[in-house]
N, C-alpha and C positions, 0 to 999 in steps of 0.2 A: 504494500500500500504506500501510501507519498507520505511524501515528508510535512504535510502539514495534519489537519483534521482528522483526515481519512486512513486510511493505510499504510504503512508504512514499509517504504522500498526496501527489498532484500538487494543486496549486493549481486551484483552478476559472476561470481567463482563458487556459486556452488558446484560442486563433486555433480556428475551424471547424475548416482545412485539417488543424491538427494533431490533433484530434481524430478526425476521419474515417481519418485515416493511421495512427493508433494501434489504432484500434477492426479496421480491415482488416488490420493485422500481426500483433493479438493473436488476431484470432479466426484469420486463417490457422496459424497455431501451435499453436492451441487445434485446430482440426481434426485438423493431422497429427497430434501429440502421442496424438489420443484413437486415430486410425487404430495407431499403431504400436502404442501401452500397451496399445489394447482386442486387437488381434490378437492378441499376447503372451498376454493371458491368457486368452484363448478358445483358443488351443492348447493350453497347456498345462493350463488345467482343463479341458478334454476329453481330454485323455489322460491326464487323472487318476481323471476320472470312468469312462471306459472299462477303466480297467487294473487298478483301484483301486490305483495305488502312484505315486510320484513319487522323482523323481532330489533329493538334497536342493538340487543346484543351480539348476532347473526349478519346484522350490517359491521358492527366494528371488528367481530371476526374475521370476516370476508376481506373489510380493507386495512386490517393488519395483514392477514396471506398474502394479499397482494404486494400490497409493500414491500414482504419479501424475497417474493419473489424476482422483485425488481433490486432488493439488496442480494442477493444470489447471483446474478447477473453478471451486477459491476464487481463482485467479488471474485469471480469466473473472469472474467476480461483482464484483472487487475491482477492476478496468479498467472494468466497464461501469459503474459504483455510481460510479467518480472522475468517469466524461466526464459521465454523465447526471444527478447526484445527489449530487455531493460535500458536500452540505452533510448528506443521510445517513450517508454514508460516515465522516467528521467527528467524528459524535455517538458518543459512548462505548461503549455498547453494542454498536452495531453494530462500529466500531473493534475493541474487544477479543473478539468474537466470532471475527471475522477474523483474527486474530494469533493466538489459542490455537490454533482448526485449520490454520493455515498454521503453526506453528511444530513442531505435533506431528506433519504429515505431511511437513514440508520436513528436519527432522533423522533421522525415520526412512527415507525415502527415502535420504539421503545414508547414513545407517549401515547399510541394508542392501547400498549398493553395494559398501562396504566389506568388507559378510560374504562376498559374491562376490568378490572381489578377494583376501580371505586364504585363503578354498575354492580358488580355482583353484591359489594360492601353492603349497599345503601338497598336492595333489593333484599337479600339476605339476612342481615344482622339485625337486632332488636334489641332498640334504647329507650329511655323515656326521657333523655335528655332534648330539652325544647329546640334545642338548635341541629342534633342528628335528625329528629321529627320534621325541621324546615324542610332539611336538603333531601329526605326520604323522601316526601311530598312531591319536591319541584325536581325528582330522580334524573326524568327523562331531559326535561330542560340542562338540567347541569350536565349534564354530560355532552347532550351537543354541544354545549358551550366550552368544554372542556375538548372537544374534538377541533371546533372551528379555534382554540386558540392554538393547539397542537400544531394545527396547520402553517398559524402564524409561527410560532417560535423555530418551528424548523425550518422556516425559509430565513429564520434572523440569521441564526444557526449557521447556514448556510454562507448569507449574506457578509457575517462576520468575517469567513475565509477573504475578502477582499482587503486587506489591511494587513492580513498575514501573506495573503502574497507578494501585496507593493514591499513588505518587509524581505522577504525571501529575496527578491528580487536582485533589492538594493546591496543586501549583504553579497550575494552569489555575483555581482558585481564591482564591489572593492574587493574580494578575496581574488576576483579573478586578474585583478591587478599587482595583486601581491603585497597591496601598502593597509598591511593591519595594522591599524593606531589602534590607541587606545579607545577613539570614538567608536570603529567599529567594533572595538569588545562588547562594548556597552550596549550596544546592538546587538551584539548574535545573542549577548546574557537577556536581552530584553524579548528579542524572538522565541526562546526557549523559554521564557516565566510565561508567553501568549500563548503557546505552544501546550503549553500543560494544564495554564489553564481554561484552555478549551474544553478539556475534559471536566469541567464542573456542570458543563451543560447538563450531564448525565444526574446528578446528584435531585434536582427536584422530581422526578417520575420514581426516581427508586423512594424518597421519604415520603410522599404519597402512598407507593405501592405495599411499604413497611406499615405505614400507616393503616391501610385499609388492612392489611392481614392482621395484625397485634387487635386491630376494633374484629375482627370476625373469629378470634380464636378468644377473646373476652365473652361476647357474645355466646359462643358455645358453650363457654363454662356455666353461663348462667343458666342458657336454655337447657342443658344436662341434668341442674343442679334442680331446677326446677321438677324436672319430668321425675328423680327421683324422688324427689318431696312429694310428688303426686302419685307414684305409684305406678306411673307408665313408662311403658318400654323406652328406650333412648334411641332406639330404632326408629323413628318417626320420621315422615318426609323431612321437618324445619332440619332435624338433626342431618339426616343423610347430606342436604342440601349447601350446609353448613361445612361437611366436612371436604363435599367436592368442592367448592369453593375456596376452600383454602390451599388445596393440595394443587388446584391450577395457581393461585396466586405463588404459592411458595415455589413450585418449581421453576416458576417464571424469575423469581426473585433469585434464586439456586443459579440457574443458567445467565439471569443478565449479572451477577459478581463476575462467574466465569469469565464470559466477557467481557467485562470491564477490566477485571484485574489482565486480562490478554493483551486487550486495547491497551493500555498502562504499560504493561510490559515491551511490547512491542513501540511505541510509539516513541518511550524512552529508551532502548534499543539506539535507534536513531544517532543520538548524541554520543552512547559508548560502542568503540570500534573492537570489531572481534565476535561478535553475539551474532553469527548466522544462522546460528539453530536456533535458537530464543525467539527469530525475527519467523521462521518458517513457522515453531510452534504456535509462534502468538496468532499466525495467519489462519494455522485452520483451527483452531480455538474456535477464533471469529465468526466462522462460517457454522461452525457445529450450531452456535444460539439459534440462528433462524432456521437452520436444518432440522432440529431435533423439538423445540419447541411446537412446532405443529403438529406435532404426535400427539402429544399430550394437550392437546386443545381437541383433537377429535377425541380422546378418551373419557376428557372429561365433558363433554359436550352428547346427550341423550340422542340426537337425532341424526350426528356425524357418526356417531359410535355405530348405531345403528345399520348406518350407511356402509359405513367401512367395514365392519363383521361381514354383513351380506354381499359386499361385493368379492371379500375372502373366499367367505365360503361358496360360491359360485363360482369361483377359477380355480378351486382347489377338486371340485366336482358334486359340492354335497347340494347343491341348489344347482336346478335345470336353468339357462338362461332365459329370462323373463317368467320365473317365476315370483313368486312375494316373500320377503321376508321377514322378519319383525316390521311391526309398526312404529317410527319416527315419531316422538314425542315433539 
């Protein structure tokens, strides 16, 4: 990936072996990734298309897959451009081509998981507190509002990269003069404090998303606590409901550290020379979040689940083609 936002460039002297090992891990990734995200949203745009309506949750699932599949993409172009072409990959334009759309689909990606994760909160969990009760209320509203600003902050996101390049620029042009003062230190140490932190963008969707799981593993303590005061099973839909809920939020939260700490790793990389493996690792790290992520949104999702079992079992042989299989909740 490049030296700013987005990715960051692996050196061109990897060893053969390591580039073949790279190229077959990324694109296996790149496969599943597209299997899960393209699934996702060919369900539910066809039952969008069919119904003409959508669930708002089904809508933000669909253009989270999408998103990634479009981060998948530039993650694929930006792996095969390092091993075959690094010396394109390199050149400016191209560089900063790849960091605007990897910046603008990798932060909305991340903040719309987010809008899932406070959706399920606020649908889910049960407070009697007058201000959780506002936003429970006005659920659907907040959250489009939470998506149209999603929108906004990742084209800021994006926008931002314009300041780090005039910067990039300027230094990648007294270096290539040879005449390092002391102003240009002060400059590359100023590039590298922008540089890092960039990566704070990340920080508000994760203390939201911490946020709504800590309120919905509270929540189930009470609702638990309850149902045994009362005498009834703990098995109950609130419960069940509760528990899927949390087990998408937390893996989601599991896998975007992952990635961050990759991201981190890799991007600081960058500045210490010598870390070519550290820079390959951190790439398919990267790749694994939106890859693997989308499994676990049809597992925990009633009608994807559904979907996906019965199209198993039907290529494995136990269901005739066009037969029925479970019914889609």
């Amino acid at each position: 990936m490049s030296t700013e936002q987005g990715p960051v460039c692996l050196v061109a002297d990897m060893s053969g072996l390591h580039k073949w090992v790279f190229l077959v891990l990324s694109a296996t990734q790149f496969i599943l990734g597209m299997l899960g995200n393209g699934f996702i949203v060919l369900v539910n745009g066809s039952s969008w298309f069919k119904n003409k309506t959508i669930s708002l949750s089904d809508f933000i699932i669909a253009n989270l897959a999408l998103s990634r599949i479009v981060l998948l993409w530039i993650l694929l172009v930006d792996g095969v451009l390092i091993v075959f072409s690094s010396k394109v990959h390199d050149e400016g334009i191209i560089m900063q081509i790849i960091d605007i759309f990897w910046t603008f689909t990798n932060h909305l990606s991340i903040w719309l998981a987010t809008c899932l994760s406070v959706l399920y909160c606020l649908k889910i969990a049960s407070f009697s507190h007058p201000t959780f009760l506002w936003l429970k209320w006005r659920v659907s509203r907040m959250v489009v509002q939470m998506i149209l600003g999603a929108l906004v902050l990742s084209c800021a996101s994006a926008l931002s990269l314009i300041h780090e390049f005039k910067m990039y620029s300027i230094l990648g042009g007294i270096d290539g003069t040879g005449n390092v003062t002391e102003h240009f230190r002060k400059k590359r140490n100023e590039y590298k404090l922008i540089h890092v932190l960039g990566t704070l963008w990340n920080l508000p969707p994760l203390i939201v998303s911490l946020a709504s799981y800590f309120l919905l593993i509270l929540s189930l303590g009470r609702h638990t606590q309850r149902m045994e005061q009362s005498g009834t099973s703990s098995r109950d839909p609130s419960t069940e409901a509760h528990k899927r809920a949390i087990k998408i939020i937390l893996s989601f939260l599991l896998l975007f550290l992952l990635y961050f700490l990759a991201f981190l790793i890799t991007s600081s990389s960058y500045f210490i020379p010598g870390t070519e493996m550290v820079k390959i690792i951190g790439e398919l790290i990267t790749m694994f979040y939106p890859a693997s992520h989308s499994f676990i949104l049809i597992l925990g999702n009633s009608k994807l689940k559904h979907m996906f079992v019965g199209m198993l079992r039907c290529e494995s042989g136990h269901l005739k083609p066009g037969s029925k299989g479970p019914v889609s909740l």
